[in-house]
LUMTI-112180 format. One record per residue (C-alpha): residue in one letter; x, y, z; residue number from 1. Coordinates in steps of 0.001 Angstrom, whole numbers, plus 500000, padded with zeros to 6 digits. Example, Ala and Ser with C-alpha at 12.3 -4.5 7.8 and 13.67 -1.06 7.14 Angstrom:
- r; xx; yy; zz; k
- a; 512300; 495500; 507800; 1
- s; 513670; 498940; 507140; 2
This chain:
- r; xx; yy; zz; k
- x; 754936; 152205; 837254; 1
- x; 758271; 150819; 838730; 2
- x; 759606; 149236; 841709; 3
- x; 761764; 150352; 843959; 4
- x; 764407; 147589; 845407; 5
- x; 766293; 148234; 848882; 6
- x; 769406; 145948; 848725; 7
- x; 770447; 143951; 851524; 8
- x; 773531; 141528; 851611; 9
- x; 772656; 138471; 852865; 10
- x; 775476; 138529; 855686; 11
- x; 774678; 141917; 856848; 12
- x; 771126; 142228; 856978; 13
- x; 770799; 141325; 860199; 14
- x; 772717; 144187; 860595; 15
- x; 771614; 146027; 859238; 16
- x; 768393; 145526; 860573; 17
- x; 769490; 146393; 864063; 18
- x; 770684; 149430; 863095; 19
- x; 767677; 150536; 862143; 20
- x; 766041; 149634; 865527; 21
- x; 768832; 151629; 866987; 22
- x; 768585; 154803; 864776; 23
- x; 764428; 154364; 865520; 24
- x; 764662; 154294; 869418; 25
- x; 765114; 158248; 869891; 26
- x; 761928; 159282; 867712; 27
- x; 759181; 159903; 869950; 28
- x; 756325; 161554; 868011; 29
- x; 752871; 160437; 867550; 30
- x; 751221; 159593; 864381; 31
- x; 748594; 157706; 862928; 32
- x; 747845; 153996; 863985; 33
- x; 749322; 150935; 862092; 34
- x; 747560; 147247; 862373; 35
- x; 749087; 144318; 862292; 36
- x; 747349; 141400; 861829; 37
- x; 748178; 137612; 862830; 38
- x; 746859; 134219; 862657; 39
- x; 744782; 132271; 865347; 40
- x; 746085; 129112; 863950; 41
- x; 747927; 126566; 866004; 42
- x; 749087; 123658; 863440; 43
- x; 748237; 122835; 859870; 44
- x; 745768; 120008; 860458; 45
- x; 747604; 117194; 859663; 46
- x; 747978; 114443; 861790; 47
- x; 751474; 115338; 863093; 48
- x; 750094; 118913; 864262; 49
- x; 752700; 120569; 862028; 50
- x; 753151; 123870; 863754; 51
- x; 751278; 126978; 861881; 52
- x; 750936; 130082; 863996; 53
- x; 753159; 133085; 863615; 54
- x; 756702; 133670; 863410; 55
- x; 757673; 135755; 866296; 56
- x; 761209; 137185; 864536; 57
- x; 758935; 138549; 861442; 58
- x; 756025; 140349; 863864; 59
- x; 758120; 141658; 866879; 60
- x; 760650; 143771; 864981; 61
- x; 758252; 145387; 862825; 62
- x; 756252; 146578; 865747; 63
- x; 759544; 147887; 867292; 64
- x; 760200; 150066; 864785; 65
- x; 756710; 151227; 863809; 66
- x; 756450; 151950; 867641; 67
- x; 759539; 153736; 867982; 68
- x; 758908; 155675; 865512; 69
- x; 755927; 157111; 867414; 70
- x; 753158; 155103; 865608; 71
- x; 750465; 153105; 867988; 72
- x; 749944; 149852; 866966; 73
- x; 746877; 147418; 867113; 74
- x; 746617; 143609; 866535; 75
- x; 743760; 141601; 864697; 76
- x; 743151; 138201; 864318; 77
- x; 740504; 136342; 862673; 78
- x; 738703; 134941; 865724; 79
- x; 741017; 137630; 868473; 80
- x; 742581; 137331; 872144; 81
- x; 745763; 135208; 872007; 82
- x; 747781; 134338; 869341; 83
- x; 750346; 131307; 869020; 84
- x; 754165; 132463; 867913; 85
- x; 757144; 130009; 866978; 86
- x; 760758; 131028; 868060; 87
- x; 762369; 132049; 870975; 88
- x; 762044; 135936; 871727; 89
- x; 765757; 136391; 871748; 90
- x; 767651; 139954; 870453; 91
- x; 765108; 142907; 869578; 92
- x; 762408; 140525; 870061; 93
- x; 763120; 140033; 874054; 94
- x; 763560; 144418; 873820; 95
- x; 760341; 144533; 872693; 96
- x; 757952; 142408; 874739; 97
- x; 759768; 143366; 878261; 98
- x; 759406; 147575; 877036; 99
- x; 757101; 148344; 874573; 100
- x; 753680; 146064; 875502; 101
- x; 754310; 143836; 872324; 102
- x; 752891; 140768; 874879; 103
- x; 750163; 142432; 876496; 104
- x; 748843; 144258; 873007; 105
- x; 749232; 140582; 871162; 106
- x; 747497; 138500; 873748; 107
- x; 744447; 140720; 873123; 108
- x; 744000; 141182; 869312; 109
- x; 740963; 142440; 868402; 110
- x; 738203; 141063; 866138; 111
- x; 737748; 141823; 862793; 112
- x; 734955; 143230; 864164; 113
- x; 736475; 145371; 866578; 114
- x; 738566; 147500; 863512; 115
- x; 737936; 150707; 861836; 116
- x; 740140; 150886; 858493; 117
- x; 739570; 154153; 858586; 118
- x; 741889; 154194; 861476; 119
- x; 745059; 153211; 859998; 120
- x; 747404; 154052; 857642; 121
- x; 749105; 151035; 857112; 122
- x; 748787; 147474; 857624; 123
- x; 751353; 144689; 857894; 124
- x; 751497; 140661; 858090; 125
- x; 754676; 138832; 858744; 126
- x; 755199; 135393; 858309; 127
- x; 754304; 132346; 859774; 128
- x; 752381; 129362; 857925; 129
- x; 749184; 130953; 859871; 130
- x; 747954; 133645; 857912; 131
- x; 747817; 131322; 854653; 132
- x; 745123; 129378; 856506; 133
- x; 742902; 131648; 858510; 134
- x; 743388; 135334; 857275; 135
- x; 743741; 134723; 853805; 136
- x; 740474; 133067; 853956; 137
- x; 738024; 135641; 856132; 138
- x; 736366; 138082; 853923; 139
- x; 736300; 140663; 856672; 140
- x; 740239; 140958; 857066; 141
- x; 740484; 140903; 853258; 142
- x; 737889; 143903; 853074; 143
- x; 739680; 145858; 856135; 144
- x; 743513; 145444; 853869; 145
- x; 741461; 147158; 850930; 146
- x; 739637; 149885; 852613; 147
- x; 743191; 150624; 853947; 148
- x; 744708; 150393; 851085; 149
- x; 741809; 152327; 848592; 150
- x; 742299; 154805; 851263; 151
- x; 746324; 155806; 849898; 152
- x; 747328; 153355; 852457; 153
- x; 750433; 151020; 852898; 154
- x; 750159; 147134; 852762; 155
- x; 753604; 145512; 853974; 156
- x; 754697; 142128; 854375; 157
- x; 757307; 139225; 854678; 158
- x; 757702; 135718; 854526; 159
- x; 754515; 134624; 854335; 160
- x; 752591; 137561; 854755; 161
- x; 752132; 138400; 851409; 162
- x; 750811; 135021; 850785; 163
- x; 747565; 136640; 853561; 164
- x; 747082; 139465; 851099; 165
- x; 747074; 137716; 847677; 166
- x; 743386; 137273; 847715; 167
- x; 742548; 140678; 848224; 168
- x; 739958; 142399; 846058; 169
- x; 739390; 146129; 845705; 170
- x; 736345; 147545; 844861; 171
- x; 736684; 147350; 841261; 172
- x; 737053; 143247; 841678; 173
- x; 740239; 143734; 840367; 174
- x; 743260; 142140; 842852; 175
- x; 745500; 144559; 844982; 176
- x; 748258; 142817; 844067; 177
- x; 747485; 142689; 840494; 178
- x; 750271; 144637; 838097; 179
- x; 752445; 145073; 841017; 180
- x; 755753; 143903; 842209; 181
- x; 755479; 141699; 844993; 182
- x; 757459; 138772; 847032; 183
- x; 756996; 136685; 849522; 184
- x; 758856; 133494; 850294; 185
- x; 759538; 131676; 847128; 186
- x; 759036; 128288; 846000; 187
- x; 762586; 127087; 845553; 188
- x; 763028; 127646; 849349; 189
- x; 759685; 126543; 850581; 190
- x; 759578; 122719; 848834; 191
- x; 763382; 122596; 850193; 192
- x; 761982; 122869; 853737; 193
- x; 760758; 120190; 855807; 194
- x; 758173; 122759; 857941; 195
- x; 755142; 122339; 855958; 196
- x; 756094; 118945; 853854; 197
- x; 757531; 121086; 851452; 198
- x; 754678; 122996; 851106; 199
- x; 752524; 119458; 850722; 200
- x; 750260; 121079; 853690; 201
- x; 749334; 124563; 852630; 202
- x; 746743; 125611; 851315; 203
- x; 748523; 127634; 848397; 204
- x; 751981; 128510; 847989; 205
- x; 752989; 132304; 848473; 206
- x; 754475; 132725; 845061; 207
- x; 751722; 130207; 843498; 208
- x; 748961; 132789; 844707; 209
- x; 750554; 136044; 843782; 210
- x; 751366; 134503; 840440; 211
- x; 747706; 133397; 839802; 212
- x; 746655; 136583; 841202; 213
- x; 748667; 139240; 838783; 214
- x; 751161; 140132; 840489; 215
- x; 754565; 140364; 839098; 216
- x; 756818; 137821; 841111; 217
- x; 760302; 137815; 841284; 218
- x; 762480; 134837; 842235; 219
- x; 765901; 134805; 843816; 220
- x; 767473; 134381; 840933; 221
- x; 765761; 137976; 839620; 222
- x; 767007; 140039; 842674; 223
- x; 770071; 141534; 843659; 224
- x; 770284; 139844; 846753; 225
- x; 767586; 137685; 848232; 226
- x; 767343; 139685; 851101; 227
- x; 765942; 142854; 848346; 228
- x; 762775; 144150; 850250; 229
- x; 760374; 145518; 846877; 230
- x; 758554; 148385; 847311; 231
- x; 755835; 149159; 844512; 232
- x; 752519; 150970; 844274; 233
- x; 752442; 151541; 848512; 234
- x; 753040; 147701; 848792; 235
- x; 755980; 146893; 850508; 236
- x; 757223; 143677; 850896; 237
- x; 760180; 140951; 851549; 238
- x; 761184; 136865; 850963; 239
- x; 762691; 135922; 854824; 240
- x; 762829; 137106; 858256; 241
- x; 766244; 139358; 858231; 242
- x; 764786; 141935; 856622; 243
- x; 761321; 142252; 858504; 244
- x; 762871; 145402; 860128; 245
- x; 763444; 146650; 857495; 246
- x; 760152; 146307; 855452; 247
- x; 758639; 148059; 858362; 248
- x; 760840; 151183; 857937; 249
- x; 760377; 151119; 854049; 250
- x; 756103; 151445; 854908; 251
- x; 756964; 154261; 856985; 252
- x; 758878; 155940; 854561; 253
- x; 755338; 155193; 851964; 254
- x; 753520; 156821; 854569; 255
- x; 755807; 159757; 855348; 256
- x; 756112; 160252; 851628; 257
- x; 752467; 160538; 851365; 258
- x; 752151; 163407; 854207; 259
């Protein structure tokens, strides 16, 4: 089966991006529940504490939109209740925490425990070197992605999300991610980056563990534009922040397209 790619320029996807929170902000009906899940992790264990946790720019604008576009929206984390973010809640972000409840449904994620897959139609993990340590690793989380997606569900993701869903298994033992298009940030950027010793402190890479995993990984060099979000199989999914957005209104249009 093929992939679908939605383009971005690098220049304008930012943008672009904010015009699709705009266009969202007038829908106003109510659908079926999306979860997003984030990490409890603070730093990466090292002895300079490298920060972990989640990136705020790759969580907050995907809950804008799925929001706006009249879907209610949980949290989960692996252990719940609070959650550590990096960067400043600037732009859409700021929007988003002062009108929509993004702090007050964040600070109390619920357990693993506390989810019924059968609830959602979607799940999505942004980025972050969190989720690589702590929700790629609990069974529980892994099992709630597949019963969502076994159940015609949509799996999204961008930075490092889809580094938190590599592991998956469905019930076959075969790997969601197996045979599929999927991205996630990419080794050429992440040993270029100082963040996690170029990648020195993770556990995995992203692209390492999609690779090993079966899916079909494509570098920079194999998009259009780096900013491409990929959406295959009702997997949805993006290399870097700027297009975070727009990820989230590609899994609504998998869900929508489902109806």
């Amino acid at each position: 089966m093929g992939y679908k790619t939605l383009r971005v320029i690098g220049k304008t996807a930012l943008a672009l991006s904010m015009a699709l929170i705009i266009s969202a902000c007038g829908s106003n009906h109510k659908k079926d529940k999306i979860l997003i899940i984030v990490s409890n992790v603070e730093n990466m264990g090292d002895p300079e504490e490298h920060f972990a946790g989640n990136n705020l720019w790759e969580v907050a604008p995907p809950y804008h939109i799925f929001v706006s576009h009249g879907y209610d929206v949980d949290f989960m984390s692996p252990t719940g209740g609070e959650v550590p973010f990096s960067m400043d809640p600037i732009g859409i972000s700021s929007y988003t925490i002062k009108y929509e409840r993004f702090n007050e449904k964040v600070k109390h994620s619920l357990k693993p425990s506390e989810v019924n897959p059968e609830d959602y139609c979607a799940v999505f993990i942004g980025g972050g070197y969190g989720p690589l340590f702590d929700v790629s690793e609990d069974t529980k989380i892994q099992e709630i992605i597949a019963n969502i997606y076994e159940s015609n569900g949509v799996v999204g993701g961008c930075g490092h999300g889809p580094g938190a869903f590599a592991n998956v298994k469905l019930s076959d033992g075969s790997f969601m991610v197996s045979g599929k298009t999927v991205v996630g940030f990419p080794n050429s950027t992440e040993v270029t980056k100082d963040w996690a010793k170029k990648g020195t402190l993770l556990p995995y890479t992203v692209e390492d563990q999609l690779r090993k995993h079966g899916a079909l990984f494509k570098s920079k060099e194999e998009l259009n534009d780096k900013a491409d979000v990929i959406v295959n199989q009702r997997i949805v999914s993006t290399m870097f922040l700027p297009s975070a957005a727009i990820a989230a209104k590609e899994m609504i249009n998998s869900i929508e397209k489902k109806s």
